[in-house]
C-alpha positions as CSV (number, residue, x, y, z in Angstrom):
1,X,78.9,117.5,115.0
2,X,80.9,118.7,117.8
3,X,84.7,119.6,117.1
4,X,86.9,118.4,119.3
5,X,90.9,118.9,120.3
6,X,93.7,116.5,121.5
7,X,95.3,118.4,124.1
8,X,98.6,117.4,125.4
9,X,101.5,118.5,128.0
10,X,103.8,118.1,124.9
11,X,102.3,119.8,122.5
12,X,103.1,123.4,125.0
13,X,106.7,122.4,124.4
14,X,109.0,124.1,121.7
15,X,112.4,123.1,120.9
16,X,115.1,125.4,120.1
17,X,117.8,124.8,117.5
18,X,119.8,127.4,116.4
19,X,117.5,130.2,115.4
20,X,114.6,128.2,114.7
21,X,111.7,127.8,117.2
22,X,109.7,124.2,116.9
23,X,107.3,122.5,118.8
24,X,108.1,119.6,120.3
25,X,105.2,117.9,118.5
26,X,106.5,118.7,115.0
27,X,109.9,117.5,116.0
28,X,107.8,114.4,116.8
29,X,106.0,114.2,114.0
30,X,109.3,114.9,111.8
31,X,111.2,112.1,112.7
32,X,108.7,109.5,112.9
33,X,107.5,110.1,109.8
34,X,111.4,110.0,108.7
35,X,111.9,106.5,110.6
36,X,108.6,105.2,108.8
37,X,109.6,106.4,105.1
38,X,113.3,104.7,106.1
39,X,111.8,101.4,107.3
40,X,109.2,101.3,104.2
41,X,112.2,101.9,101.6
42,X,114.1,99.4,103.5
43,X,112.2,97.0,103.5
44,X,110.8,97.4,99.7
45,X,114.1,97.8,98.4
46,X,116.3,95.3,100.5
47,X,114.2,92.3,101.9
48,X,112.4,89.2,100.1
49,X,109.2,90.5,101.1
50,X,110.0,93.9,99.4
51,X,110.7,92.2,96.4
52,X,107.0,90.1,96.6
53,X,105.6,93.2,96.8
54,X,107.2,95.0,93.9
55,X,106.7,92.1,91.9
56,X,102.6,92.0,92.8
57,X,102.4,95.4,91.7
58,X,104.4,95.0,88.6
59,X,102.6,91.7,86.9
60,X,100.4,90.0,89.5
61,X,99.3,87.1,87.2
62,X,103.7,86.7,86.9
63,X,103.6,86.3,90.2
64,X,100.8,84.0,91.0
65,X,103.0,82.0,88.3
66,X,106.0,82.1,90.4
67,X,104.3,81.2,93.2
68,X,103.5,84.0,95.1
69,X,100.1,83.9,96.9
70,X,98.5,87.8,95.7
71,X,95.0,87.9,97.6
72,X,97.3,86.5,101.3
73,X,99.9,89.4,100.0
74,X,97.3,92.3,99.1
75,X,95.7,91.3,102.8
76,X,99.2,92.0,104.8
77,X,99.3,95.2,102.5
78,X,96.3,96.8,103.0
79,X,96.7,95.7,107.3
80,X,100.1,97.7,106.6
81,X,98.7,100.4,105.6
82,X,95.9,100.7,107.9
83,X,99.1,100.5,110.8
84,X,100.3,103.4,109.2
85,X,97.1,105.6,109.0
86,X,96.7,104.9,112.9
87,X,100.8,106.2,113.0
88,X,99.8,108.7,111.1
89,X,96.7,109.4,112.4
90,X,98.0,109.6,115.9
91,X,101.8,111.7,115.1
92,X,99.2,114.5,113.3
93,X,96.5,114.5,116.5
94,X,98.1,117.3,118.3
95,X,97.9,119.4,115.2
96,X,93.7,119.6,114.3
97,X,90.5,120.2,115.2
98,X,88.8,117.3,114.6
99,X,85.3,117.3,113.4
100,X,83.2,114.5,111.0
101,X,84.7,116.5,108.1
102,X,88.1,116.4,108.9
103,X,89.5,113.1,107.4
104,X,87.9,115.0,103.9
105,X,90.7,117.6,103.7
106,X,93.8,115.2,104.6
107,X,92.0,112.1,101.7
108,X,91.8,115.3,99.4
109,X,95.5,116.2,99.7
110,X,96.9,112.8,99.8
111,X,95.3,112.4,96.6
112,X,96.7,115.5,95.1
113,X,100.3,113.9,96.3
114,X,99.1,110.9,94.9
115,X,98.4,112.1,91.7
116,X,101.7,114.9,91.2
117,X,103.9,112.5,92.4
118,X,103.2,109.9,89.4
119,X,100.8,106.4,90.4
120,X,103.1,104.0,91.0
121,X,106.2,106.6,91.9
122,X,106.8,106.4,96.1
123,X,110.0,109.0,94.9
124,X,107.7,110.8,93.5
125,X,105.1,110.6,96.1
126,X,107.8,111.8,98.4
127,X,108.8,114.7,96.9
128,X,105.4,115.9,95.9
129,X,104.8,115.5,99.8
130,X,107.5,117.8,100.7
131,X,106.3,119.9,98.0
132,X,103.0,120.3,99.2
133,X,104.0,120.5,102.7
134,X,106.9,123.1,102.2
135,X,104.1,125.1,99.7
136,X,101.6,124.7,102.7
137,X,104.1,126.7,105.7
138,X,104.8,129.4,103.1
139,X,101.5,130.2,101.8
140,X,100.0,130.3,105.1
141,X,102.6,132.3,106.8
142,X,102.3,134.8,104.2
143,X,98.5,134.7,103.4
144,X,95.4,133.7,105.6
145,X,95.0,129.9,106.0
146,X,91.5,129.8,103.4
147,X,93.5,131.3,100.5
148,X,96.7,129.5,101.2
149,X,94.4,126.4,100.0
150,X,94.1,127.6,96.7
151,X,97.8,127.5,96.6
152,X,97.9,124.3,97.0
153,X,95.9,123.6,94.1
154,X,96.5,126.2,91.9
155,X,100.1,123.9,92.0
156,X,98.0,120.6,91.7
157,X,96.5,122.4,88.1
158,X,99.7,123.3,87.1
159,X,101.1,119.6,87.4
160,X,98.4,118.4,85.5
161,X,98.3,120.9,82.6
162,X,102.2,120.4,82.1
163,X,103.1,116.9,83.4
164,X,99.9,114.6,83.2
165,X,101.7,111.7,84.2
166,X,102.9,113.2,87.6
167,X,106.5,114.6,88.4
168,X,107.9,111.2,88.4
169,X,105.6,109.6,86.3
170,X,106.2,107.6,83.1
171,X,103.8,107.9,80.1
């Protein structure tokens, strides 16, 4: 139950470019998430193991036909994705407070990106993300932290009631 905090000797840093003020960490945080989104779309988009993948998730019982082994593909997957929580997990350390209740909040609005991005949609997923994020730095700057929450969902409720299917969604 205790709350605890990753202190580091970067995260006193700031960078300076132009006239805007960053720390070091988000810097950090910016371009590794960058390289990882890069990488990902590379290699969905441009190798032969990309192309497993999006045709597992299209018709996996087409591609058991072809020859593709699912359960040995859905395994590397899901250990791919566990590499990228801990990535994740450790580029947004600096940033919380970290308590048993903490991993609630981030599951809650990667499921609202999820969801107004469109299943299925990483573009989609991508922009909702910068959506959400961008939405996130405003409200907060400009409102206290609690109700810049409601923000965030108020948005979430607006995506459902007038595109269901997500912002890049197909019906």
């Amino acid at each position: 139950s205790d709350f605890r905090v990753m202190t580091s000797f970067i995260a006193l840093s700031k960078v300076h470019m132009g006239p805007l003020v960053m720390r070091t960490t988000q810097l950090i945080a910016f371009l590794v998430s960058m390289g990882v989104i890069g990488a990902l779309y590379w290699m969905i988009t441009k190798t032969e193991f990309g192309c497993t993948i999006r045709a597992t998730a299209y018709k996996p019982d087409i591609a058991r036909l072809m020859g593709i082994n699912v359960d040995r593909l859905q395994l590397i997957i899901f250990v791919l994705s566990i590499i990228m929580i801990g990535v994740a997990a450790g580029v947004l350390a600096p940033y919380f407070t970290f308590s048993p209740y903490s991993g609630l909040t981030l599951a809650l609005f990667g499921l609202i990106i999820l969801v107004m991005g469109g299943f299925g949609s990483w573009e989609g997923t991508l922009v909702a993300s910068l959506i959400i994020g961008l939405v996130y730095g405003i409200s907060s700057f400009y409102i206290p932290n609690a109700m810049a929450i409601l923000v965030h969902y108020f948005l979430f409720y607006l995506v459902l009631v007038f595109r269901p299917q997500g912002l890049f969604g197909v019906r």
